[in-house]
C-alpha positions in Angstrom: -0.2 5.5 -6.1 -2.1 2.4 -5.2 -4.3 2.8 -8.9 -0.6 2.7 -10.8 0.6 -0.3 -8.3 -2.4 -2.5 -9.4 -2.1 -1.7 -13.1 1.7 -3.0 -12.9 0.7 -6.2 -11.0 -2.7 -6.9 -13.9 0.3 -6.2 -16.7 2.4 -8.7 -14.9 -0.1 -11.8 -13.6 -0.4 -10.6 -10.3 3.1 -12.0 -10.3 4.5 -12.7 -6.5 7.9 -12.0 -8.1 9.1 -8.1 -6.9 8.7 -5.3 -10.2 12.3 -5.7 -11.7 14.0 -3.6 -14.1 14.8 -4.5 -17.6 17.9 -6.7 -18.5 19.5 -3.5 -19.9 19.6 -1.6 -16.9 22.2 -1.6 -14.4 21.5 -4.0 -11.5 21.5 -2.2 -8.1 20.4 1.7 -9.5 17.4 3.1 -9.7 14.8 2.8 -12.6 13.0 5.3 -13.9 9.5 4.8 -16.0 7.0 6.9 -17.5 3.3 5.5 -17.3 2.0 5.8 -21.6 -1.6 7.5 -20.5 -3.3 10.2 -23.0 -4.5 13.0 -23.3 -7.9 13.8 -24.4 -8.1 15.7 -28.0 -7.6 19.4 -27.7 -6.0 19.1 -24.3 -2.1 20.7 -23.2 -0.6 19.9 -20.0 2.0 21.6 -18.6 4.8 20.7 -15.7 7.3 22.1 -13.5 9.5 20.1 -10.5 12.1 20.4 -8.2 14.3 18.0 -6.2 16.3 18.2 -3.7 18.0 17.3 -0.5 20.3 19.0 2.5 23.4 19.6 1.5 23.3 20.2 -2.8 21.2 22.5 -5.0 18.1 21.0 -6.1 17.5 20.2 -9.7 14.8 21.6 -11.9 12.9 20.0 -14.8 9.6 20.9 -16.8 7.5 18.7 -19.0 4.6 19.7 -21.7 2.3 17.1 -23.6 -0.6 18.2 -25.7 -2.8 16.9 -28.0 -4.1 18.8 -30.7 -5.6 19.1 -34.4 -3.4 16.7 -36.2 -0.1 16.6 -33.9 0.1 15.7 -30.3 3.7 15.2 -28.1 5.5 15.1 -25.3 9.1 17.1 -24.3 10.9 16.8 -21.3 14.3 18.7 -19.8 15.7 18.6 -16.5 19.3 18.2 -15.6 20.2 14.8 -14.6 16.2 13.6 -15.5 16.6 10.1 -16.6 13.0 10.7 -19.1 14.4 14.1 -20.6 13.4 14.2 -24.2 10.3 13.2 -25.9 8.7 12.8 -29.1 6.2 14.9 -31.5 3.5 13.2 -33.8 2.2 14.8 -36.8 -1.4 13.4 -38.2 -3.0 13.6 -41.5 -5.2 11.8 -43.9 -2.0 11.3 -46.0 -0.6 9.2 -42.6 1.6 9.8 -39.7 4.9 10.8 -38.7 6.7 10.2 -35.1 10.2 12.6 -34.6 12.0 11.8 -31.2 11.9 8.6 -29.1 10.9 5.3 -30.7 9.8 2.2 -28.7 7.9 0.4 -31.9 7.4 -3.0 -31.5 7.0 -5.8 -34.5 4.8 -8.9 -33.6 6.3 -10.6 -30.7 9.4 -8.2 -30.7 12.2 -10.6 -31.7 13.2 -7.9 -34.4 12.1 -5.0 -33.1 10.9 -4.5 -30.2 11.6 -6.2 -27.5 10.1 -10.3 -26.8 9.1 -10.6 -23.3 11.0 -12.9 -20.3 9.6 -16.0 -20.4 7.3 -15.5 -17.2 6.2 -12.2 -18.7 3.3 -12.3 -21.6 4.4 -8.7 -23.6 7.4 -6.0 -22.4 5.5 -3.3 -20.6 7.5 -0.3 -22.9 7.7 -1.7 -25.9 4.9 -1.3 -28.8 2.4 1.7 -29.4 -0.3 0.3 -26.4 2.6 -0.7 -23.7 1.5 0.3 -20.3 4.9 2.9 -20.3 6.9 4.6 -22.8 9.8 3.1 -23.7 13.3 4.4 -25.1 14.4 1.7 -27.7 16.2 4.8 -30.1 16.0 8.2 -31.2 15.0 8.4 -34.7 11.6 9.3 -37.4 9.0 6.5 -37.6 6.8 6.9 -41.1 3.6 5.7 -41.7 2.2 6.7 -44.6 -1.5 6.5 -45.5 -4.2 4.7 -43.1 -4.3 1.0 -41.4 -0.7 1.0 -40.6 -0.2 -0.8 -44.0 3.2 -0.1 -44.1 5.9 2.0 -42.2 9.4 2.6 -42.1 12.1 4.3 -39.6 15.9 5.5 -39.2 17.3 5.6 -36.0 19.5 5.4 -33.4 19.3 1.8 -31.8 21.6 0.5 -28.9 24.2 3.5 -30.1 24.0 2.3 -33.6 22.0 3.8 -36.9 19.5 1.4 -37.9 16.5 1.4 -40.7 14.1 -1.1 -41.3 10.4 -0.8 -43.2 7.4 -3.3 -42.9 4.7 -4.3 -44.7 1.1 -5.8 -43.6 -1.3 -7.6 -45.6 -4.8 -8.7 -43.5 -2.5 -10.5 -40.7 0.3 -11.2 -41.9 3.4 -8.6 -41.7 7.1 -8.8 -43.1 9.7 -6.3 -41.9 13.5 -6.2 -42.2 15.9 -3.8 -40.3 19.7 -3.1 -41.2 22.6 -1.1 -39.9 24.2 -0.3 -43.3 27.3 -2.6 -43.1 26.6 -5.7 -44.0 24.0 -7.2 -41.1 20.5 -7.3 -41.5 17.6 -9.3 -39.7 13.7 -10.4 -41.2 10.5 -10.7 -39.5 7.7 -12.1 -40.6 4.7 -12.3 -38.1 1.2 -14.0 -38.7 -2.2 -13.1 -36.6 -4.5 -15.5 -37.2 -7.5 -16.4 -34.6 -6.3 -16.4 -31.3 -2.6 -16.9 -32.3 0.1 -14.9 -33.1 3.3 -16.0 -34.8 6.1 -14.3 -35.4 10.0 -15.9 -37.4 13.1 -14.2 -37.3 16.2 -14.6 -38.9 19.5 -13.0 -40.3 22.0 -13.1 -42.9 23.9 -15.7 -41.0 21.3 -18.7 -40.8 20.8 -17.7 -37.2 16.8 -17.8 -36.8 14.6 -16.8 -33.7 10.7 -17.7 -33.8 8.1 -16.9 -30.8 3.9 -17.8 -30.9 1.6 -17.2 -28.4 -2.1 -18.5 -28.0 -5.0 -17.4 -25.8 -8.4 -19.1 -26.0 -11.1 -18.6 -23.3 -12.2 -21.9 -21.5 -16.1 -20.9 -21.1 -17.2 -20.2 -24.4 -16.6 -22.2 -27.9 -15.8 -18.6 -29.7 -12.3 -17.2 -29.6 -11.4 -13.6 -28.6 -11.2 -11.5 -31.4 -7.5 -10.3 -32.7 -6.1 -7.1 -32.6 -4.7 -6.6 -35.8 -3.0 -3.0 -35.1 -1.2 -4.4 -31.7 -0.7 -7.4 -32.9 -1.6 -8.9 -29.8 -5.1 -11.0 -29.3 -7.9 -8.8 -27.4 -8.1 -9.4 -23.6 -10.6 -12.1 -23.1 -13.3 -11.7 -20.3 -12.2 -11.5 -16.8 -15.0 -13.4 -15.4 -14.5 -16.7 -17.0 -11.3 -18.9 -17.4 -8.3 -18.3 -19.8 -5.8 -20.5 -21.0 -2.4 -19.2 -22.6 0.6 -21.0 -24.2 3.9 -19.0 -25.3 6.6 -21.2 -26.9 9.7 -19.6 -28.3 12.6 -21.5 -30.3 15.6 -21.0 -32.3 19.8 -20.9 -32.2 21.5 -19.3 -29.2 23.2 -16.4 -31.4 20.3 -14.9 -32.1 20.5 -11.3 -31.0 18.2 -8.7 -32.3 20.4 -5.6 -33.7 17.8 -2.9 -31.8 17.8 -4.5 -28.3 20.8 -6.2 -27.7 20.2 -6.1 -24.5 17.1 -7.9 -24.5 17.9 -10.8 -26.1 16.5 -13.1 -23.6 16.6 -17.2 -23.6 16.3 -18.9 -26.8 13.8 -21.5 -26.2 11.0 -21.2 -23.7 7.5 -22.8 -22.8 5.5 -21.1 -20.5 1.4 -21.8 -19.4 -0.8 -19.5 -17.8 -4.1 -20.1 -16.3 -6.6 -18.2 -14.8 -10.2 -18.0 -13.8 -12.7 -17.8 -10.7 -13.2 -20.3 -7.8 -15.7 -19.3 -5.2 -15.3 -15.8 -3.5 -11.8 -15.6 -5.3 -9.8 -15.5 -8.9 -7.1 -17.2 -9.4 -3.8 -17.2 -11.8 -1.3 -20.0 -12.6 1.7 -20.0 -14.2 4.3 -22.6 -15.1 7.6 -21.4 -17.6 10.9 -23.4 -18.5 13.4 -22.0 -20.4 16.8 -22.7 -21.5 19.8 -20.0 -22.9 22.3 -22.6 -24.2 23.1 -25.9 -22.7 23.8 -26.1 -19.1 21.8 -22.6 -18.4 18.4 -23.3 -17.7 15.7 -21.7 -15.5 12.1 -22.5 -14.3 9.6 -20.7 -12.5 6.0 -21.5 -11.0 3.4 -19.2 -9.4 -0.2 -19.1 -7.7 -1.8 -16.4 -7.2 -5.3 -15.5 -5.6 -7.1 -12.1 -4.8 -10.5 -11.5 -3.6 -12.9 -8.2 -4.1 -13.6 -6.9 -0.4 -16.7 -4.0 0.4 -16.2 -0.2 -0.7 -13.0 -1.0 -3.6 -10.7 -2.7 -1.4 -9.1 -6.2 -1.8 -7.0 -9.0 -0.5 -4.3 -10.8 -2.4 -1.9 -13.8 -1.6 0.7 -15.1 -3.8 3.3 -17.9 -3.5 6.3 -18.7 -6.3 9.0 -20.6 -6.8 12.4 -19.8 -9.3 14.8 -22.0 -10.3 18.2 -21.9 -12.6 19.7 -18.6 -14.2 17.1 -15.8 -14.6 19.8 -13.8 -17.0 23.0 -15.6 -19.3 26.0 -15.0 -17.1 28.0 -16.1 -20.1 26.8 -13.0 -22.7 28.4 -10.1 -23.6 27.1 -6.6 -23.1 24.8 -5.0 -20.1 23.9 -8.4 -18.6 27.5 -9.0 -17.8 27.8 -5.5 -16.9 25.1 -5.6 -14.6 26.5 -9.5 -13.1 23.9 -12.0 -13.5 23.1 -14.5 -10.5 24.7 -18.1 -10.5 21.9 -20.5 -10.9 20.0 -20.7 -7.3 16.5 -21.7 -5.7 14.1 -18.8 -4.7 10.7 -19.4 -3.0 9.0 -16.4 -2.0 5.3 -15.7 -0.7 3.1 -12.3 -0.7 0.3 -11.0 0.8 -1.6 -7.7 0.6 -4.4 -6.3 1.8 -6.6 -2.5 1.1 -9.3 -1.4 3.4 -11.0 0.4 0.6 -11.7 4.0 -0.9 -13.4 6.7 2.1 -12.0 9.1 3.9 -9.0 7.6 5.3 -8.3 4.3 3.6 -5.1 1.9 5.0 -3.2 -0.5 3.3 -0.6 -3.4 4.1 1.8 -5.6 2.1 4.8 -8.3 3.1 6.8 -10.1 0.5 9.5 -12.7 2.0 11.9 -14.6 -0.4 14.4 -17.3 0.9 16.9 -19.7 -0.9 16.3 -22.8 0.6 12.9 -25.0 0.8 10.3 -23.6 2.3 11.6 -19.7 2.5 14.6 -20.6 4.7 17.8 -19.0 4.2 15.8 -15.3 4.1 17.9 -13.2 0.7 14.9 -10.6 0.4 12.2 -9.3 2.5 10.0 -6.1 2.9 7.0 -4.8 5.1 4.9 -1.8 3.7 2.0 0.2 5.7 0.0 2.9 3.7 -2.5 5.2 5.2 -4.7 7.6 3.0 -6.7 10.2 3.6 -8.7 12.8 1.6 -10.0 16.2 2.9 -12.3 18.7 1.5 -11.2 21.0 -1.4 -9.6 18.1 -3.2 -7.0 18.0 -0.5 -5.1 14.5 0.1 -2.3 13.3 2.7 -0.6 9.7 2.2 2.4 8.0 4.4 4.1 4.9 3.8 6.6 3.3 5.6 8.5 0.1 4.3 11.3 -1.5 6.6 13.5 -4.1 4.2 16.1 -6.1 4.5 18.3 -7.6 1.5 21.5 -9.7 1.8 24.2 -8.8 0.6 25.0 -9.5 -3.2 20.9 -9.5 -3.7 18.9 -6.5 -5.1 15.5 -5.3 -4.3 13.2 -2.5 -6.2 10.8 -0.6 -4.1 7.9 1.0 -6.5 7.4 4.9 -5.3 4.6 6.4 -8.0 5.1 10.0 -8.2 2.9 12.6 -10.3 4.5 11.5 -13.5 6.5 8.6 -13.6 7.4 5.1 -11.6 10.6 4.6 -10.3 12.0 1.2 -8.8 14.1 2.4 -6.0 17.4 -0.4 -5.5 17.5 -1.0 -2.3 20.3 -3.3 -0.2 21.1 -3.8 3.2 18.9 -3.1 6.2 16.9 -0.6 6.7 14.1 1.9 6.2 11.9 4.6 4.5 9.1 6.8 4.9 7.3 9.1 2.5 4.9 11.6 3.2 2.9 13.2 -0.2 0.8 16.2 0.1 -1.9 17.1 -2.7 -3.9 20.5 -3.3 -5.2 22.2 -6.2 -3.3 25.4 -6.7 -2.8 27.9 -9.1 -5.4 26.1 -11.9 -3.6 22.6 -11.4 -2.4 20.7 -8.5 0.7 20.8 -6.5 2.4 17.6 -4.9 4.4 17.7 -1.8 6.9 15.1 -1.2 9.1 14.1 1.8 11.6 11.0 1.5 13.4 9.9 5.0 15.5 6.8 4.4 17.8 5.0 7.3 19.9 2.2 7.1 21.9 0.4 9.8 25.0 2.2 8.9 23.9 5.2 8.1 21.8 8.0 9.7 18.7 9.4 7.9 18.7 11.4 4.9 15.9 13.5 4.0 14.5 14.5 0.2 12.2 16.6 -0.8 9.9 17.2 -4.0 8.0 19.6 -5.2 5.6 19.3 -8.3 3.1 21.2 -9.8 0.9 20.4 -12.8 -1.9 21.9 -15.0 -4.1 20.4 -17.7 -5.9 23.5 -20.2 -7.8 22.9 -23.1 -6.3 24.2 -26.7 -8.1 26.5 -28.2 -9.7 25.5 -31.9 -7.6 27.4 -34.5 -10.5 27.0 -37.2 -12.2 29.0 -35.1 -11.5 33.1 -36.4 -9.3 35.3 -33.4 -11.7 37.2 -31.1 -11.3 41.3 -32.2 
């Protein structure tokens, strides 16, 4: 859990802001994720799980990925499994075709894709090297020939067919994407040294353009550029970075594939980050504006230090200002109800003993909205124990007490074998889980129990059950044994 955890907080600045799902997504339910890892070539991995909890039936699901000679995949069924589905990829030297889920992503995602928040660099489930796989559409995604030269798709996109093709030349890319009556948008993005560029517009004069630079503060030469992400590589963690992302354009701009991303439509936002003795630091500083009168700022420091045998210590302070979401716009951020424009200061700390045999771990998060954290709207306490037995065997606990005034939402992060789900919590109150692990049967099975407890309600009790087995595929140019 804690390995998945610290991946989320590196995607996100070590951010003192709580994990948050996407503008899309109902505020107040659950959100489900599924982490984007690989398999190895010639591997197959195979999944079975049930839930359930006293008083209903519990549901089933199963789950197969593989990875073989020219195709790899992943398919998912379950009743009620918010990640049933998946996708198949076929390989060959003549190019590449995707069937199933699309989550594509077209230079800083204004088209296609997804653009970030302003406080956030890159959407964590959008684009072929996101940290989880997305579901922007069902559809068929073409490449044809090598280099990702050119590529086209059909779709469905936010309950609407869509197609769209682009073409790239060295770095520089144009795309356009329709939905066959009449509305159509264009993207053309530009790499060039540690900058990427990207303009949008439609058939309507309305235009949308993003950039983004990086450039490491401790040597003259800038990072190479990843021309296939279209994102600049990561610089080197042990010097100072500097970033800059400035987004402008007209208000009405609304990409046709994630309406309900459409985010502010200007922004400035710095980053900063770099070691100061024992520690490492990250600033950041974004201002952003959605159309006059709904603006929004946010500032954050945030340190961590290395501690002996893997552990760490990490303290964070932020403050928000203005309208995080457009309360005015149409769609799922009205659905969902946006907050009024309010003050939010929050601070974090948390602390891990280490890897061993038993290994503990601590973390508080307070948020108020008045100066200096007065006026408490969110707050949460979490204590983690570890420990690891012979035989491959592990036992983990965690206990988290909250409490969340009323018209506020808070997402507690539970990592289970195969996905991350933010858990919406409100009110007062509690939860504990307790997760077995033990090879069995070739793979390993995961034991879960869930007790939460609220001030109105007594405790309810879940239980999960998981079991999963990873095999390596047999060659097939290798003849059948008589």
């Amino acid at each position: 859990m804690r390995g998945l955890l610290l991946a989320i907080l590196v995607a996100t600045s070590a951010s003192a802001e709580p994990l948050e799902p996407p503008a899309e997504a109902p505020e107040g339910v659950d959100y489900t994720v599924e982490p984007a890892d690989t398999l190895d070539g010639g591997d197959v991995e195979l999944g079975m799980a049930a839930t359930g909890r006293a008083g209903s039936p519990p549901t089933r699901s199963r789950r197969v990925r593989f990875n073989g000679d020219g195709m790899s995949g992943a398919l998912r069924e379950g009743s009620g499994d918010p990640l049933a589905g998946g996708a198949v990829e076929g390989r060959s030297a003549r190019g590449a075709i995707t069937v199933g889920r699309l989550a594509p992503r077209w230079g800083r995602g204004l088209v296609l894709g997804a653009a970030g928040d302003p406080w956030q660099r890159e959407p964590l489930d959008r684009g072929a090297r996101a940290a989880y796989r997305g579901r922007a559409g069902d559809g068929v995604l073409l490449r044809p020939g090598r280099g990702e030269r050119f590529e086209a798709l059909y779709g469905r996109f936010g309950r609407q067919p869509l197609a769209g093709a682009r073409l790239r030349h060295g770095g520089v890319a144009l795309g356009g994407i329709t939905d066959g009556r009449g509305r159509g948008q264009t993207s053309l993005a530009l790499a060039r040294g540690t900058g990427v560029t990207e303009l949008a517009w439609d058939r309507r004069g309305r235009w949308r353009a993003e950039g983004v630079l990086d450039r490491s503060l401790e040597r003259p030469a800038a990072a190479p550029i990843d021309t296939v992400a279209d994102t600049p590589a990561a610089g080197p963690r042990d010097g100072w970075m500097a970033g800059l992302r400035v987004r402008a354009g007209r208000g009405g701009f609304m990409s046709l594939a994630e309406t309900g991303r459409a985010g502010p439509a200007q922004a400035l936002a710095a980053a900063l980050s770099g070691p100061v003795p024992g520690w490492r630091a990250s600033l950041l500083g974004a201002l952003w504006r959605f159309r006059p009168g709904v603006t929004g700022a946010r500032a954050s420091l945030a340190i961590d230090r290395p501690l002996a045998h893997h552990g760490s210590l990490a303290l964070g302070v932020e403050e928000q200002r203005g309208a995080r979401r457009d309360p005015g716009s149409s769609g799922p951020l009205a659905a969902s109800g946006a907050r009024p424009a309010s003050l939010r200061q929050g601070a974090w700390g948390e602390w891990w003993s280490g890897d061993g045999p038993v290994a503990l771990g601590l973390r508080h998060e307070s948020w108020g909205e008045r100066p200096w954290m007065r006026d408490g709207v969110r707050s949460v306490t979490s204590a983690r124990i570890e420990a690891r037995g012979p035989a491959g065997f592990q036992l983990a606990m965690t206990h988290s007490l909250y409490r969340v005034k009323r018209g506020e939402s808070l997402y507690l992060p539970e990592a289970e074998s195969d996905r991350l789900v933010l858990r919406a919590l409100s009110g007062e109150g509690e939860r504990t889980r307790i997760e077995a692990r033990a090879p069995l049967g070739g793979g390993r099975m995961r034991a879960g129990l869930r007790l939460a407890s609220t001030t109105e309600s007594r405790a309810r009790a879940q239980w999960t059950l998981d079991w999963t087995r990873r095999a390596r595929i047999r060659k097939t140019s290798e003849p059948p044994p008589r």
